[in-house]
C-alpha positions in Angstrom: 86.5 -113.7 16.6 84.8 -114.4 19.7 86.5 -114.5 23.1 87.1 -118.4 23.0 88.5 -118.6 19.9 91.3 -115.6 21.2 91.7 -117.7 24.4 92.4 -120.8 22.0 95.3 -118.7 20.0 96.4 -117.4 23.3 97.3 -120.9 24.5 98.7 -121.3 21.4 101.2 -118.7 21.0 102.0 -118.8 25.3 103.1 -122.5 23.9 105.4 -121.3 21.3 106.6 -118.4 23.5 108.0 -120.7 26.0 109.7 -123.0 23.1 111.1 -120.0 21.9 112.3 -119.0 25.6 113.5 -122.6 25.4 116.0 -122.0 22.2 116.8 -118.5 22.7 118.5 -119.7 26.1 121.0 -121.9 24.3 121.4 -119.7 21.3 121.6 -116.3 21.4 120.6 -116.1 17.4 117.3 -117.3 18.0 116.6 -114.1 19.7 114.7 -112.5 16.5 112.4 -115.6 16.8 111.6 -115.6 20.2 110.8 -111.8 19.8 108.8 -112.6 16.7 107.0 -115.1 19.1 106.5 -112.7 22.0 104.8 -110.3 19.4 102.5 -112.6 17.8 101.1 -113.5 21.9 101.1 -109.7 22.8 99.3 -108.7 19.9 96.7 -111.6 21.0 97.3 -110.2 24.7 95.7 -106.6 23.5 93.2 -108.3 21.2 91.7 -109.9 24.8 92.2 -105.9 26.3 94.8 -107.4 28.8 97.6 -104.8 27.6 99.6 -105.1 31.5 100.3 -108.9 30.3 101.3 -107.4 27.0 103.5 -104.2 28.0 105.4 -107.4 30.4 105.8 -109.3 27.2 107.3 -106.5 25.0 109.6 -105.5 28.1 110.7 -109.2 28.4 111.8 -108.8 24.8 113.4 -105.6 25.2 115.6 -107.0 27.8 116.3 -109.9 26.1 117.5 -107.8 22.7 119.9 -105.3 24.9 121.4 -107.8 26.8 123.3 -109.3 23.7 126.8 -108.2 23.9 126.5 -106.9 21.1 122.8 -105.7 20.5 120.6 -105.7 17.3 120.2 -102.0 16.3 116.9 -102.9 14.7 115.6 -105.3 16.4 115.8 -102.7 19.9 114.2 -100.2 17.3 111.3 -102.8 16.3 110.5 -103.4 19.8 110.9 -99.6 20.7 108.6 -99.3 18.1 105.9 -101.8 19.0 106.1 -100.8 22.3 104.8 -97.8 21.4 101.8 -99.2 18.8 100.7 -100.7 22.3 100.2 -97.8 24.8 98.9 -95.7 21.5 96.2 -98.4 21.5 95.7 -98.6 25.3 95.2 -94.5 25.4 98.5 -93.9 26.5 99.4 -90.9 23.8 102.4 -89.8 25.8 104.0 -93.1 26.5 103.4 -94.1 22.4 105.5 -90.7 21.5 107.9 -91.4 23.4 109.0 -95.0 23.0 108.4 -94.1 18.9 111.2 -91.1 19.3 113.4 -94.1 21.4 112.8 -96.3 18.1 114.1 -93.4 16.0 117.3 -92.6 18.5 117.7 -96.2 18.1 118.1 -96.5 14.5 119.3 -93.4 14.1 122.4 -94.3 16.7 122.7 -97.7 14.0 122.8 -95.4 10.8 119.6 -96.6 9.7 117.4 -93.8 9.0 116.0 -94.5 5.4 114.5 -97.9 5.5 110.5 -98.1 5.5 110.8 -99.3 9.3 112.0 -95.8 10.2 109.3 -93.9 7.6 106.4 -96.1 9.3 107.9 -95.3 12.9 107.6 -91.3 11.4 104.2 -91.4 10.2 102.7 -93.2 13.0 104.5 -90.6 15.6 103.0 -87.7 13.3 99.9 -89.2 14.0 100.2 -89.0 17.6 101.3 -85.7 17.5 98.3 -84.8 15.8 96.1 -85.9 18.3 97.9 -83.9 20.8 97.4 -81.0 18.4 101.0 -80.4 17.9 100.7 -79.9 14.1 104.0 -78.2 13.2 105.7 -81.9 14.5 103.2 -83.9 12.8 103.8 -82.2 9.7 107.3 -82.5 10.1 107.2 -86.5 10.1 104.7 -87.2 8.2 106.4 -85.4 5.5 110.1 -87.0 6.3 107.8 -90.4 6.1 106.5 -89.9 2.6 110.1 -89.0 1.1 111.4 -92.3 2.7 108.3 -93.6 1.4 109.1 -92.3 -2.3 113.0 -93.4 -2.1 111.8 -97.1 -0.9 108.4 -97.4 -3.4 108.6 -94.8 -5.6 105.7 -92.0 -6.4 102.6 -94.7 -7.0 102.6 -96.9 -3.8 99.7 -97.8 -1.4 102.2 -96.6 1.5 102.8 -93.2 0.1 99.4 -92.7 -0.7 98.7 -93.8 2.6 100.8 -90.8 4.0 99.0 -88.4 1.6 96.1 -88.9 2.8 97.4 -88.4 6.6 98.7 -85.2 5.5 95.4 -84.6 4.2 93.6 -85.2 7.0 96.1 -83.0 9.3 95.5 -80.4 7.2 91.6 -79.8 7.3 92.2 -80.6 10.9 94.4 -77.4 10.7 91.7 -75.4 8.6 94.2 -75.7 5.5 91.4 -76.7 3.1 93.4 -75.8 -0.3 96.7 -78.3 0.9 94.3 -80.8 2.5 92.8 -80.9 -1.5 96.1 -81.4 -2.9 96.7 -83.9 -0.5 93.6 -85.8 -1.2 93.6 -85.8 -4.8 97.2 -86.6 -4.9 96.3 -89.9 -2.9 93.3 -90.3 -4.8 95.0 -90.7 -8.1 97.6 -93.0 -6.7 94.8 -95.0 -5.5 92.6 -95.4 -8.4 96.2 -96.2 -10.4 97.0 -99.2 -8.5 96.2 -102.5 -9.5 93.9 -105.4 -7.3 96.4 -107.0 -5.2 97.6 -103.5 -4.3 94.2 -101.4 -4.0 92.5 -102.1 -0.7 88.8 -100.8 -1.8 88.3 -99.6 2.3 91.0 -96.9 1.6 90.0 -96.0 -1.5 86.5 -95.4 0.1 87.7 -93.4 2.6 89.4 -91.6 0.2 86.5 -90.0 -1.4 85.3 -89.3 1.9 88.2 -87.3 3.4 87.9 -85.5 -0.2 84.3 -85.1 -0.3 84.7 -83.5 3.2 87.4 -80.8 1.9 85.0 -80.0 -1.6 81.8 -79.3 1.4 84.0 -77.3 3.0 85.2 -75.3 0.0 81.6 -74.9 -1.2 81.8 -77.4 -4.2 78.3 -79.8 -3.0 77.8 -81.4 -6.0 82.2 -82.5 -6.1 81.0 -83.5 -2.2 77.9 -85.2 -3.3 79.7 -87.4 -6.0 82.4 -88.1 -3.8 80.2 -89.3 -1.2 78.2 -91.4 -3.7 81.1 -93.4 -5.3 82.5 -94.2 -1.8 78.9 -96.1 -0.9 79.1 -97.2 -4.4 82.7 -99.1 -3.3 81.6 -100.3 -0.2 78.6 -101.8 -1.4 80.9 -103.7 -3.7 83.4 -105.2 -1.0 80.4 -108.2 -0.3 82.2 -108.4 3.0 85.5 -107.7 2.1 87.9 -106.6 5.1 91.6 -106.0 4.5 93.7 -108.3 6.6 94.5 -106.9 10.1 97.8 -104.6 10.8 100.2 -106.1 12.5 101.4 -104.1 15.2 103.7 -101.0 14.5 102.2 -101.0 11.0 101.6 -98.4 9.1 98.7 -96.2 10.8 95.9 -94.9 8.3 94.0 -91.4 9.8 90.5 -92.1 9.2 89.4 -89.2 11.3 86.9 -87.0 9.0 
């Protein structure tokens, strides 16, 4: 998408913003909307790299939410939460932590710890805490994620599989080859299990990468070698194919080996 085409959108969605202002004024129910609105033209905001107009946008919608007299537990803890997507993308680590443990006091406050919002609010904080080399809190959520994960999907979903794989990942990070295996494999077999409108053959890729990675680092080259050759074999099959792009706060996928 080149930068007229974002310009285009951004017009777009600025347009249905202020409609949404508009309604949301006279009826406080419309809130969720205009917030819904505000999200679509801050993603498009950080698309363009202008992520000041965007942190304004998500802060206009925070207001807006706590200034109900009666405030939406989840709807604070969404924003909260892509708050926090944003400054992880602008390279603000620190800022993303801590609006993501807001989102979590948030929903914790409304009783609402075991929905998938809260599990993809845990793994993308373990994330973060990853890159700031904190592993024993990574751990920690990323593993509180999958169970929530398992409770909402059950054992063979593309979400928990997803979290696998970040556990994978954290471990060999950590020099853990043997649970960073488990991980992997575990994932892998998820992965290969689930059917074409759940499989996204990118994943799946990098799935026999991350494990190729771990058998080269146990000594197993001709595991690695295999590994390495079915995930060109995949891409070279995709003719293109890109998964649809996250929406912000989704659920983050370490790609890091």
């Amino acid at each position: 998408m080149d930068s007229s085409q974002i310009e285009r959108l951004i017009a777009t969605a600025s347009r249905s913003v202020e409609e949404a202002r508009r309604l949301a004024y006279h009826d406080s129910s419309k809130l969720g909307q205009l917030v819904e609105q505000i999200s679509v033209l801050a993603d498009l905001r950080q698309k363009n790299g202008d992520f000041r107009k965007a942190e304004s946008l998500y802060r206009e919608a925070l207001y807006r939410a706590q200034e109900l007299r009666q405030p939406d537990p989840a709807l604070v803890t969404g924003i909260h939460s892509l708050l926090a997507h944003l400054y992880d993308r602008w390279g603000r680590p620190d800022h993303a932590a801590d609006y993501y443990q807001k989102a979590l006091a948030s929903a914790e406050a409304a009783g609402i710890l075991d929905n998938e919002n809260v599990a993809i609010i845990k793994n993308n904080l373990a994330m973060l805490f990853k890159q700031m080399r904190d592993y024993p809190k990574a751990e920690r959520y990323y593993r509180e994620a999958l169970e929530i994960f398992r409770q909402c999907d059950g054992e063979h979903s593309p979400r928990v599989a997803s979290v696998l794989n970040n556990l994978g990942v954290l471990y060999y990070t950590n020099m853990d080859v043997e649970h960073a295996q488990q991980m992997h494999e575990h994932a892998l077999s998820i992965r290969e299990s689930l059917g074409n409108d759940q499989m996204d053959p990118a994943d799946l890729s990098q799935t026999y990468i991350n494990l190729g990675a771990v058998y080269k680092a146990t000594g197993d080259f001709r595991k690695a070698e295999d590994c390495v050759d079915r995930a060109k074999r995949i891409r070279a099959g995709m003719n293109g194919f890109h998964p649809n792009p996250r929406r912000a706060a989704a659920l983050l996928v370490d790609k890091t080996l």
